[in-house]
C-alpha positions in Angstrom: -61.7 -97.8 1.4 -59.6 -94.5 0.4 -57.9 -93.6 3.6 -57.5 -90.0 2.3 -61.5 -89.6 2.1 -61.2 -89.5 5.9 -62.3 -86.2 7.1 -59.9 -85.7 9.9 -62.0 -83.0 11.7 -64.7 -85.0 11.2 -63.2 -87.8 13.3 -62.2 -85.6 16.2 -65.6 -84.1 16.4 -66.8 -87.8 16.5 -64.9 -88.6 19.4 -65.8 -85.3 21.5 -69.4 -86.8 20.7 -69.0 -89.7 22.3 -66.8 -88.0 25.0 -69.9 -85.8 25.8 -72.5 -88.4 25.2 -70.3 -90.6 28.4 -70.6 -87.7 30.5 -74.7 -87.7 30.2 -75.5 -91.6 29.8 -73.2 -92.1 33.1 -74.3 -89.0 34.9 -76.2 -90.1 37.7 -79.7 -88.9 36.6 -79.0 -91.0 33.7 -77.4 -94.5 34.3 -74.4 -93.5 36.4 -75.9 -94.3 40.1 -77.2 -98.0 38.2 -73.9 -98.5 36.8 -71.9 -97.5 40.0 -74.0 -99.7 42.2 -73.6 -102.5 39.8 -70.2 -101.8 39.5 -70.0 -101.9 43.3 -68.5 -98.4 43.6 -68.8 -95.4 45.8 -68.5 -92.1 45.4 -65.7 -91.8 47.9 -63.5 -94.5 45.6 -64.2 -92.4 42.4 -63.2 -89.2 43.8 -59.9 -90.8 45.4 -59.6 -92.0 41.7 -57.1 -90.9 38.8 -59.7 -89.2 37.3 -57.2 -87.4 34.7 -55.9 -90.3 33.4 -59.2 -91.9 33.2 -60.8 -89.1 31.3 -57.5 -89.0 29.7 -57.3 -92.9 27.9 -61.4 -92.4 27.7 -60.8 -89.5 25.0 -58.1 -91.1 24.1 -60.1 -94.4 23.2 -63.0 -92.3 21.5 -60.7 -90.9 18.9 -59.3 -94.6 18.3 -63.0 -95.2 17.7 -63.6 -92.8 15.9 -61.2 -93.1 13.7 -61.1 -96.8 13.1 -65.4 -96.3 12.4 -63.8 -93.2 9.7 -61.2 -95.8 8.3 -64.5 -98.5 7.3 -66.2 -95.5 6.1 -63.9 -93.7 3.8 -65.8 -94.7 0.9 -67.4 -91.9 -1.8 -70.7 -92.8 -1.5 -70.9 -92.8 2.0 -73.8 -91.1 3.5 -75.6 -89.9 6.7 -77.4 -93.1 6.8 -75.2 -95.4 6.0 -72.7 -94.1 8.3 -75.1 -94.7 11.3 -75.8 -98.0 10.6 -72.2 -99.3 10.4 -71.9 -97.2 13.7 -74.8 -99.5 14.6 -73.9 -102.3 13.6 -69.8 -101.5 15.0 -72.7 -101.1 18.0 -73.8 -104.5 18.3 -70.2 -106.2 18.2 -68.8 -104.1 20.6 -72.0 -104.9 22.7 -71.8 -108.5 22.1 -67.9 -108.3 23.5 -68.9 -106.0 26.3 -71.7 -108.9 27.2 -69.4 -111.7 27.0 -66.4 -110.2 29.3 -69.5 -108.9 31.6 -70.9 -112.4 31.7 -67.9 -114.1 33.1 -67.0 -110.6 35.2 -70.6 -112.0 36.7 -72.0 -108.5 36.1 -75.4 -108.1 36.3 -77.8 -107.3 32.9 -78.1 -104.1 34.0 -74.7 -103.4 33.9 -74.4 -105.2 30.7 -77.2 -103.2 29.1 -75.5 -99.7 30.2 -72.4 -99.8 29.1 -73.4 -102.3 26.3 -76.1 -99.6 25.0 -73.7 -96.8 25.7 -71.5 -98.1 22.9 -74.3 -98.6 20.7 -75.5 -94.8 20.7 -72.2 -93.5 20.7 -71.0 -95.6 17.7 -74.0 -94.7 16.1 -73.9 -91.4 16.8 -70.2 -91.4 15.7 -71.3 -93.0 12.3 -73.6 -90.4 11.9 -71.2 -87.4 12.2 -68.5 -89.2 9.6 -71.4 -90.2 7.2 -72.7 -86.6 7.2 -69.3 -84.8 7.4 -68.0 -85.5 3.9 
């Protein structure tokens, strides 16, 4: 790992990918009305919400993402390919962590899945853009 190989653009553009692909997986044509309902929210309690701050530490926690993903992938050789699938694989532990908080939250598998999934793609995603964006 060569922490100046990180493409700094690169990273922020990761994040905003994420960012944007939140605002369609939770839209509610997507998943958002299954994950509200199995969040056991209403649309009157997320519009009384903070929702600056909340889109606010959601950016902000993308770009920590992002950047951590661009810190395990500042490497040379690093490609398109393999940059997705240590998103993918980053994926599958933060899915595994979502699952066992959600589990003893006594979320439904639905619930798990959607926000579980969610950090799948994204990281993936996120992996991509680093990998390519060298």
């Amino acid at each position: 790992m060569n922490l100046s190989l990180i493409n700094w653009p690169a990273v922020i553009v990761a994040a905003l990918s994420s960012f944007m692909l939140g605002g369609i997986w939770y839209n509610p044509k997507v998943f958002g009305t299954a994950w509200m309902v199995d969040s056991k929210l209403t649309q009157e309690e997320i519009k009384t919400s903070h929702m600056g701050k909340t889109f606010g530490f959601a950016a902000l926690f993308s770009l920590i993402s992002s950047a951590n993903l661009a810190a395990f992938l500042a490497a040379p050789t690093t490609t398109t390919g393999w940059g997705a699938t240590a998103g993918f694989l980053a994926g599958i532990w933060t899915f595994a962590a979502i699952a066992t908080h959600s589990l003893f939250e006594m979320k439904s598998w639905r619930h798990i899945f959607i926000n579980g999934l969610y950090s799948m793609v994204s990281l993936t995603l996120m992996g991509a853009i680093l990998g390519a964006w060298r």
